[in-house]
C-alpha positions in Angstrom: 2.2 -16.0 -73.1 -0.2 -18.6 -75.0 2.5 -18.7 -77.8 5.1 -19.3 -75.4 3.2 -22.2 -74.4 1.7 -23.2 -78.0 5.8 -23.4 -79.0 7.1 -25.1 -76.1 3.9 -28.0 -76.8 5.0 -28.2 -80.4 8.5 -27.8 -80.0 10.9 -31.6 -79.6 14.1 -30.3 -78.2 15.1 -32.0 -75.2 12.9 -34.9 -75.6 15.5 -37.1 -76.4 16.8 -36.9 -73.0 13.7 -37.0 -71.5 13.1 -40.3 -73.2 16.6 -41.6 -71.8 15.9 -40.9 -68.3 12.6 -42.6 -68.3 14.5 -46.2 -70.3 17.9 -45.8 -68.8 16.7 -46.9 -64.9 14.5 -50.0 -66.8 17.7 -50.6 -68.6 20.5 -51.0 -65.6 17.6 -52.8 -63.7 17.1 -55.3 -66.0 21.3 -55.7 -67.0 22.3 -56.2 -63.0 19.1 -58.9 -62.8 20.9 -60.7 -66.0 24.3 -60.5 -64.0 22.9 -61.8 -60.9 20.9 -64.6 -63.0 23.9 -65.3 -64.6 25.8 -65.1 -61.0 23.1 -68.0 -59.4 23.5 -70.4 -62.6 27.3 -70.3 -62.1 26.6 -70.9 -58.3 24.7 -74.0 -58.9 26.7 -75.3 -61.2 29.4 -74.9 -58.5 27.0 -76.6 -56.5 27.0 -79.5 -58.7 30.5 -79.7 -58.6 31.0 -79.5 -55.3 28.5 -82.4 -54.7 30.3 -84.6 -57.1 33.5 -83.7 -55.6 32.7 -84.5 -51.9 30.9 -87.8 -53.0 34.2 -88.9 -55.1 36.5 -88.2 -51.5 34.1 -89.7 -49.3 33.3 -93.1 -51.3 37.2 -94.2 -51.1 36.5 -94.8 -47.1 39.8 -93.0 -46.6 40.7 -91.9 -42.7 42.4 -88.8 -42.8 42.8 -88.9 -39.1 46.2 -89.6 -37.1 47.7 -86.8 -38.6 47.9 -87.6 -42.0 48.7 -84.8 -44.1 47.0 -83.4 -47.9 47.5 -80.7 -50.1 44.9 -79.5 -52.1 45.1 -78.8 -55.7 44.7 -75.4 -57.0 43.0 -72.6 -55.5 41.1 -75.3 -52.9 44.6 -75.3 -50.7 44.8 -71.0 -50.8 41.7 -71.1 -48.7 43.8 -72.6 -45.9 47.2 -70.4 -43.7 50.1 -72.0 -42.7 49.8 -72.2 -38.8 45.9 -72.0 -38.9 43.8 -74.3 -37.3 39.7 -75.3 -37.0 37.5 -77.9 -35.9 38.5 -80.4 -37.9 41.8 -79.8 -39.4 45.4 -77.9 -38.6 48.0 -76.8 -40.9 51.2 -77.0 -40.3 53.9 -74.2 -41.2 54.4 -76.1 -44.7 50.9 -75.5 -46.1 49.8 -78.9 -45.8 46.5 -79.6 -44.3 46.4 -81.9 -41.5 42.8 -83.4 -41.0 40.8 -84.9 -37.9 39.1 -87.9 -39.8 37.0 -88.0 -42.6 34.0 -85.8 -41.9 36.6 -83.1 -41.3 38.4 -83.6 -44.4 35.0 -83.2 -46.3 33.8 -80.1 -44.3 36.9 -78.0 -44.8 37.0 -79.7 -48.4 33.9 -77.2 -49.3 35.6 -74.1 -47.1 38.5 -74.5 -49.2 37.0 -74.9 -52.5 34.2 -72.7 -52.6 35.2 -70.0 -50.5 36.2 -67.9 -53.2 33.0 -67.5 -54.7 30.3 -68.4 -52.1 30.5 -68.0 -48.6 31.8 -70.9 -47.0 29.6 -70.2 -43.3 26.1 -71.1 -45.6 27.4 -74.0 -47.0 25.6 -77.1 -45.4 26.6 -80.8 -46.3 24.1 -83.3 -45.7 24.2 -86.9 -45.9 21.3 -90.0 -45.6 22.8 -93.6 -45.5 21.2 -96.6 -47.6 21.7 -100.1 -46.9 21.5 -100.7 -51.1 22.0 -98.2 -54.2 18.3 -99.6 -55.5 16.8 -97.9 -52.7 18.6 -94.3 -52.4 16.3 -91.8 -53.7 15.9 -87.9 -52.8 17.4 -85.5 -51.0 19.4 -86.3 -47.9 18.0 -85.3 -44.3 19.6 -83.4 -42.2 22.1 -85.8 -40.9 25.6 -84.1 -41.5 28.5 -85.8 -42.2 27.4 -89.5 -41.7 29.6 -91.4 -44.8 28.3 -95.2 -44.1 30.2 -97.9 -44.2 31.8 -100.2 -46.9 29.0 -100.7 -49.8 26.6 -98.6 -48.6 24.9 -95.9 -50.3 25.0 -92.6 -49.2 22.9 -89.4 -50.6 25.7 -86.8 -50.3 23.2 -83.2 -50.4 25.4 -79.9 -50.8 23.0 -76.2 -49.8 23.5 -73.1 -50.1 21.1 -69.9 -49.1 21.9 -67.5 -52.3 20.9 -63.9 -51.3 19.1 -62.2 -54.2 19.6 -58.6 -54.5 18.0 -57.6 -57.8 14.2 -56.3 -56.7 13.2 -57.1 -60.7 13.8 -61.3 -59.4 11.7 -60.7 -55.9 8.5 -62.1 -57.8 9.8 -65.2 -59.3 12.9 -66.0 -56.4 12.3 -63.9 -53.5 14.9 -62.4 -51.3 16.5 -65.4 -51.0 16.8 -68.8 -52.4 18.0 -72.0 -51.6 20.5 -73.8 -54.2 20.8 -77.6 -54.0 22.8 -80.6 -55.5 22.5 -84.1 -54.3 24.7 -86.3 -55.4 23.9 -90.4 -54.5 27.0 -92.9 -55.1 27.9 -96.5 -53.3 30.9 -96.7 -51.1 33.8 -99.1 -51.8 34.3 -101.8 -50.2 36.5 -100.9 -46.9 
């Protein structure tokens, strides 16, 4: 019996696969926390996008109210069905979009864009109104949807709640974090 034991001590078969199954969970572990990292730097870049995008509508001081009708571009219009209808917009059987004024357009503006990717329901748009571009600085409050008036400056803030679900990025992000992108421009004159 003590030589079975003496050549089973001395003896390396199988530890190869021993050695696997001890790396192999570290290994997938650490590969999904790269996807997700790589998942949450696409998101805020999406983020910064999105923030540019809603500023660039919103500064023209265009009323998309009275029925007027716009189609979106790309994969922004897909996010929207013929017949459909929501707080701020309808669309009729052609596809178009028909929008209840401005704030409306911008809202379903971020449904329709982003919804492929994040989910539109924990996107939050907030604005903060300046008199002059010298003074805008920060984040907006928690004002949605105010777009000024002609020549003023408006902090346009675009959030997102990102769900993390890799336990190796609990210490550094938690179980959630928030991604932000605050985009400050001056309105034309209208």
């Amino acid at each position: 019996m003590r030589t079975l034991i003496a050549t089973l001590r001395k003896s390396e078969t199988g530890s190869a696969i021993i050695e696997y199954a001890l790396v192999f969970p570290v290994f997938i572990f650490l590969l999904f926390s790269i996807i997700e990292l790589s998942l949450i730097g696409y998101a805020d870049s999406l983020m910064d996008t999105l923030g540019t995008q809603v500023s660039r509508w919103a500064k023209t001081g265009y009323d998309y109210s009275g029925g007027q009708t716009y189609s979106f571009q790309g994969s922004a219009n897909e996010g929207f069905t013929p017949g459909s209808s929501g707080d701020y917009y309808s669309v009729d059987e052609g596809g178009n979009v028909v929008m209840n004024g401005r704030e409306g357009f911008l809202r379903e503006f971020l449904r329709g864009t982003a919804g492929r990717f994040l989910n539109p329901d924990k996107l939050l748009l907030t604005t903060k109104v300046y008199d002059q571009i010298e003074g805008a600085s920060g984040a907006a409050d928690a004002t949605p949807y105010n777009v000024g008036q002609g020549m003023d400056a408006v902090a346009y803030t675009v959030s997102y709640e990102w769900d993390v679900y890799s336990p190796l990025l609990y210490p550094f992000l938690g179980t959630s974090t928030i991604l932000t992108s605050t985009v400050i421009i001056q309105n034309e004159a209208f």
